[in-house]
C-alpha distance (Angstrom), angle and dihedral (degrees) to the residues before:
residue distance angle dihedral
X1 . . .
X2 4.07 . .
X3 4.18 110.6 .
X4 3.91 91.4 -105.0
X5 3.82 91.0 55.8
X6 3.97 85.7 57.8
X7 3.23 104.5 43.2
X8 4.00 91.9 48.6
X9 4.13 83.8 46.5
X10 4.36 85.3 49.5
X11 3.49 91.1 47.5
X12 3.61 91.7 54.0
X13 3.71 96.9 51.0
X14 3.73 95.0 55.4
X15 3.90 128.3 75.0
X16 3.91 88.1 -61.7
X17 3.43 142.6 -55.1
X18 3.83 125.0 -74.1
X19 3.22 128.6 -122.1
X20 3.97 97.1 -111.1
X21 3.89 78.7 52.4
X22 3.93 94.7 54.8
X23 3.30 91.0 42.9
X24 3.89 91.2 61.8
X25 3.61 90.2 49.9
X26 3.55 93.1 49.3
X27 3.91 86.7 53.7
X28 3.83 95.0 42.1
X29 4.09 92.1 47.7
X30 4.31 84.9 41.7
X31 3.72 91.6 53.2
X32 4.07 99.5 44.8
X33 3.83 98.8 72.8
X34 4.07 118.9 -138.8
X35 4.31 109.4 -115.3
X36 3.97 102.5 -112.7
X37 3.75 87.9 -143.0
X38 3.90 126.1 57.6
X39 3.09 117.0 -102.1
X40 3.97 98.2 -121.3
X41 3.44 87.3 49.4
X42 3.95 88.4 57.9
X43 4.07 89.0 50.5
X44 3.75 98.3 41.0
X45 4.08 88.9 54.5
X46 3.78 89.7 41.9
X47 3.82 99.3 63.3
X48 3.75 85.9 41.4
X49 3.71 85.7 58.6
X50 4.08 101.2 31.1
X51 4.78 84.6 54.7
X52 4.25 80.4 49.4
X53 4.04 88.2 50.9
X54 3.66 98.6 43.3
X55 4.19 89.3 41.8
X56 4.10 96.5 48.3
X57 3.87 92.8 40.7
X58 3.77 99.0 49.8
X59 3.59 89.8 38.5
X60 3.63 105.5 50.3
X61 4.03 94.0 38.6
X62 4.36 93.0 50.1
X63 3.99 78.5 52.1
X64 3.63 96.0 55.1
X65 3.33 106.9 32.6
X66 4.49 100.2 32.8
X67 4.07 99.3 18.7
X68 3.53 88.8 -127.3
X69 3.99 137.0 73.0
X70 3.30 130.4 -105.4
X71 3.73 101.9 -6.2
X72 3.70 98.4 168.6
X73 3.86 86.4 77.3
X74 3.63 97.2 57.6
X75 3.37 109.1 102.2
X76 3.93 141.7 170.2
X77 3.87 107.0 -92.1
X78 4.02 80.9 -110.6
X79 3.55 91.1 67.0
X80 3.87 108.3 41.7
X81 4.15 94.3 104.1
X82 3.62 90.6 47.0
X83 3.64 85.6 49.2
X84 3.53 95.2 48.9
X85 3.91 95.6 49.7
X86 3.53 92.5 43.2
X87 3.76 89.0 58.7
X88 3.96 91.9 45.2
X89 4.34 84.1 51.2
X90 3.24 92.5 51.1
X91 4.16 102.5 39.7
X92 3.77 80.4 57.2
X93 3.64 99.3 55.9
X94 3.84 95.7 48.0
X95 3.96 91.6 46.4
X96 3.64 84.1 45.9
X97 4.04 99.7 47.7
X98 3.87 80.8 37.0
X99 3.58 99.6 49.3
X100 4.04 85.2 42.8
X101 4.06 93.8 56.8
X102 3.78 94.5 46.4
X103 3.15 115.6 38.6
X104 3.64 123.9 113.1
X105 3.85 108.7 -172.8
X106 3.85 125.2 -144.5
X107 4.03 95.8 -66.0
X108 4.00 98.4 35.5
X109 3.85 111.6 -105.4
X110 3.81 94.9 108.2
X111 3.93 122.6 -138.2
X112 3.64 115.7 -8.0
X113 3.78 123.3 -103.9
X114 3.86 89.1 -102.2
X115 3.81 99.8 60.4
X116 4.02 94.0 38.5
X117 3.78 87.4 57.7
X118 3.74 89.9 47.5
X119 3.38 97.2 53.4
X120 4.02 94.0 45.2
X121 3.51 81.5 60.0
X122 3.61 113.1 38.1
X123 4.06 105.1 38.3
X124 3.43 92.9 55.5
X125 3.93 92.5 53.3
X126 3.60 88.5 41.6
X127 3.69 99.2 48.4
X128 4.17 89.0 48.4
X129 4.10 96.7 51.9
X130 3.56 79.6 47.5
X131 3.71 108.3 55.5
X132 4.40 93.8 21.2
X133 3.94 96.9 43.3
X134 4.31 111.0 79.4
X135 3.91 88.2 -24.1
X136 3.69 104.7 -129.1
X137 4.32 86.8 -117.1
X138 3.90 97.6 40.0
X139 3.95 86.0 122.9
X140 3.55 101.9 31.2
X141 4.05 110.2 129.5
X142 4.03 104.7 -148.9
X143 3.71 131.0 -151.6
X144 3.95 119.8 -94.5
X145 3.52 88.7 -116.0
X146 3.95 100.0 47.2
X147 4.19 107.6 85.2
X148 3.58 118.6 -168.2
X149 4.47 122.3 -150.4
X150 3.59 98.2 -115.3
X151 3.84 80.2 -152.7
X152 3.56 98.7 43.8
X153 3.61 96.1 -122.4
X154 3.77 94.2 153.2
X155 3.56 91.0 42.6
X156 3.89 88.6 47.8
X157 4.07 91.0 52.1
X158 4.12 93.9 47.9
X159 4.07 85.5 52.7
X160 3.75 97.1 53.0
X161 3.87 97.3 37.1
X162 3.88 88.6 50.5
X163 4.20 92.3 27.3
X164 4.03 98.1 52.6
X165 3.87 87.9 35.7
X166 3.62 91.7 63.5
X167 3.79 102.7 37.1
X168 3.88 82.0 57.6
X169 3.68 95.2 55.1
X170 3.56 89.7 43.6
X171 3.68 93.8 50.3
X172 3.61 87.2 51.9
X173 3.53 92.3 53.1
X174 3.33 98.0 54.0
X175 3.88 95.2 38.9
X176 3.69 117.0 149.4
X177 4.18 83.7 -7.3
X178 3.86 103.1 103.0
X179 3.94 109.7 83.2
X180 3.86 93.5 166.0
X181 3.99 136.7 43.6
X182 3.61 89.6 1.4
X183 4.21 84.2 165.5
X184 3.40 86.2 61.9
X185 3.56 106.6 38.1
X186 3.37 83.5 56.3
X187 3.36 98.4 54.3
X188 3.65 82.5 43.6
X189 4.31 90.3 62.2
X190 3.55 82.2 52.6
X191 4.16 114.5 55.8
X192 4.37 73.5 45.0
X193 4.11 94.7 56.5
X194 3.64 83.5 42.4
X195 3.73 98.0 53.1
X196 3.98 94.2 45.9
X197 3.94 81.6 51.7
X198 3.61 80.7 50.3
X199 3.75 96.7 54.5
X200 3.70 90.4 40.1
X201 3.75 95.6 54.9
X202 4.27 85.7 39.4
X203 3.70 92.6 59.1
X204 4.27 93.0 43.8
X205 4.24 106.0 33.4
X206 4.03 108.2 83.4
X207 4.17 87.3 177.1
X208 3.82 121.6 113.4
X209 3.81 91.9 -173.0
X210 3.89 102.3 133.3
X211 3.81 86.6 -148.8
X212 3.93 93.2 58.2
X213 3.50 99.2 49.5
X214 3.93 93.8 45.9
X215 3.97 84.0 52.7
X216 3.58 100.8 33.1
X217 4.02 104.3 29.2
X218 3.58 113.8 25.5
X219 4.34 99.5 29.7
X220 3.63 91.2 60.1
X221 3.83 96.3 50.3
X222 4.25 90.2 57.4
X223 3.82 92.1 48.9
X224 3.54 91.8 54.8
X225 3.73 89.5 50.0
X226 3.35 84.7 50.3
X227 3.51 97.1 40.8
X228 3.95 87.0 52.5
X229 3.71 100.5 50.0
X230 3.90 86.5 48.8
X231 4.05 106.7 50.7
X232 3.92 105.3 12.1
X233 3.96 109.7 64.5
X234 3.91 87.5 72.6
X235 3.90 93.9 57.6
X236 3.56 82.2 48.7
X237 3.68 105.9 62.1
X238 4.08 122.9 89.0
């Protein structure tokens, strides 16, 4: 807590503020302007426009670069039910890291420290198993004509257009809404921009090379948590 924020919190605590001291506040509460639009409303049009981002990016770029949309869903008929839950898993961690960043709770200080750190933790380790253990096209046979980055450099691009796109609409979402754990809210807005890179990068990326996705899947989901943690908790605070 800075020394002003103490002293204001001191002078509180005592027989009553002074005026000197409510004239601070008044200056501190003057200078922090009110959002004209509630908050919810700012989240609720967000993940309208964050699904729109991840759908026109993935589309257009599996166009351009494979002639063909979405070809990281199509799948030997072998491999359609681990498909499917594979795309359940990972729906559930990017409502759950999304859910986790945005929430605001009945009295406004989001998710609690607990379940921020949790999710910092856990979706990233989830999301890696997921994508690096028996990738889902390990066995796929492509066409002559369809080349795949052995880097993932394609794959890396479509995850931090569609990654730093969404943790700047959530940041704006949630600006000047976090009181608490800002750090890890933050970090929070993060592991969720990396997951809907994830999906993004799930739904264009045909390769099974274990090299690729580490480099092109799961890298770009730990910068943006790292990315998050770094430049978001100021956007955050009232």
């Amino acid at each position: 807590m800075e020394h002003s924020d103490r002293e204001l919190l001191q002078g509180v605590g005592t027989m009553g503020p002074s005026e000197a001291l409510r004239a601070r506040i008044r200056a501190r509460i003057a200078e922090t302007p009110a959002p004209t639009t509630r908050t919810s409303k700012r989240v609720i049009t967000t993940l309208i426009a964050v699904g729109a981002l991840t759908v026109l990016v993935t589309s257009v770029a599996a166009e351009v670069v494979y002639g063909r949309l979405a070809p990281g869903l199509a799948v030997a008929s072998t491999e359609e039910l681990r498909l499917m839950w594979m795309s359940v898993v990972l729906g559930a961690l990017t409502l759950g890291a999304t859910l986790a960043a945005l929430w605001r709770g009945r009295r406004g200080f989001g998710a609690g420290a607990r379940t921020l750190a949790l999710t910092a933790l856990i979706v990233p380790i989830a999301y890696s198993a997921l994508t690096l253990i028996r990738p889902l096209h390990l066995r796929d046979t492509h066409p002559a004509n369809l080349t795949i980055s052995p880097w993932g450099a394609r794959c890396i691009l479509i995850a931090s257009i569609v990654g730093v796109g969404v943790m700047a609409c959530f940041a704006a979402a949630l600006r000047r809404a976090a009181p608490v754990a800002t750090g890890l809210r933050g970090t929070a807005i993060g592991v969720a921009a990396g997951m809907w890179a994830g999906v993004a990068v799930f739904a264009f990326c045909p390769s099974g090379d274990s090299e690729h996705l580490l480099i092109g899947h799961v890298a770009p989901l730990l910068a943006l948590l790292g990315i998050g943690a770094v430049l978001t908790p100021r956007w955050l605070r009232p």
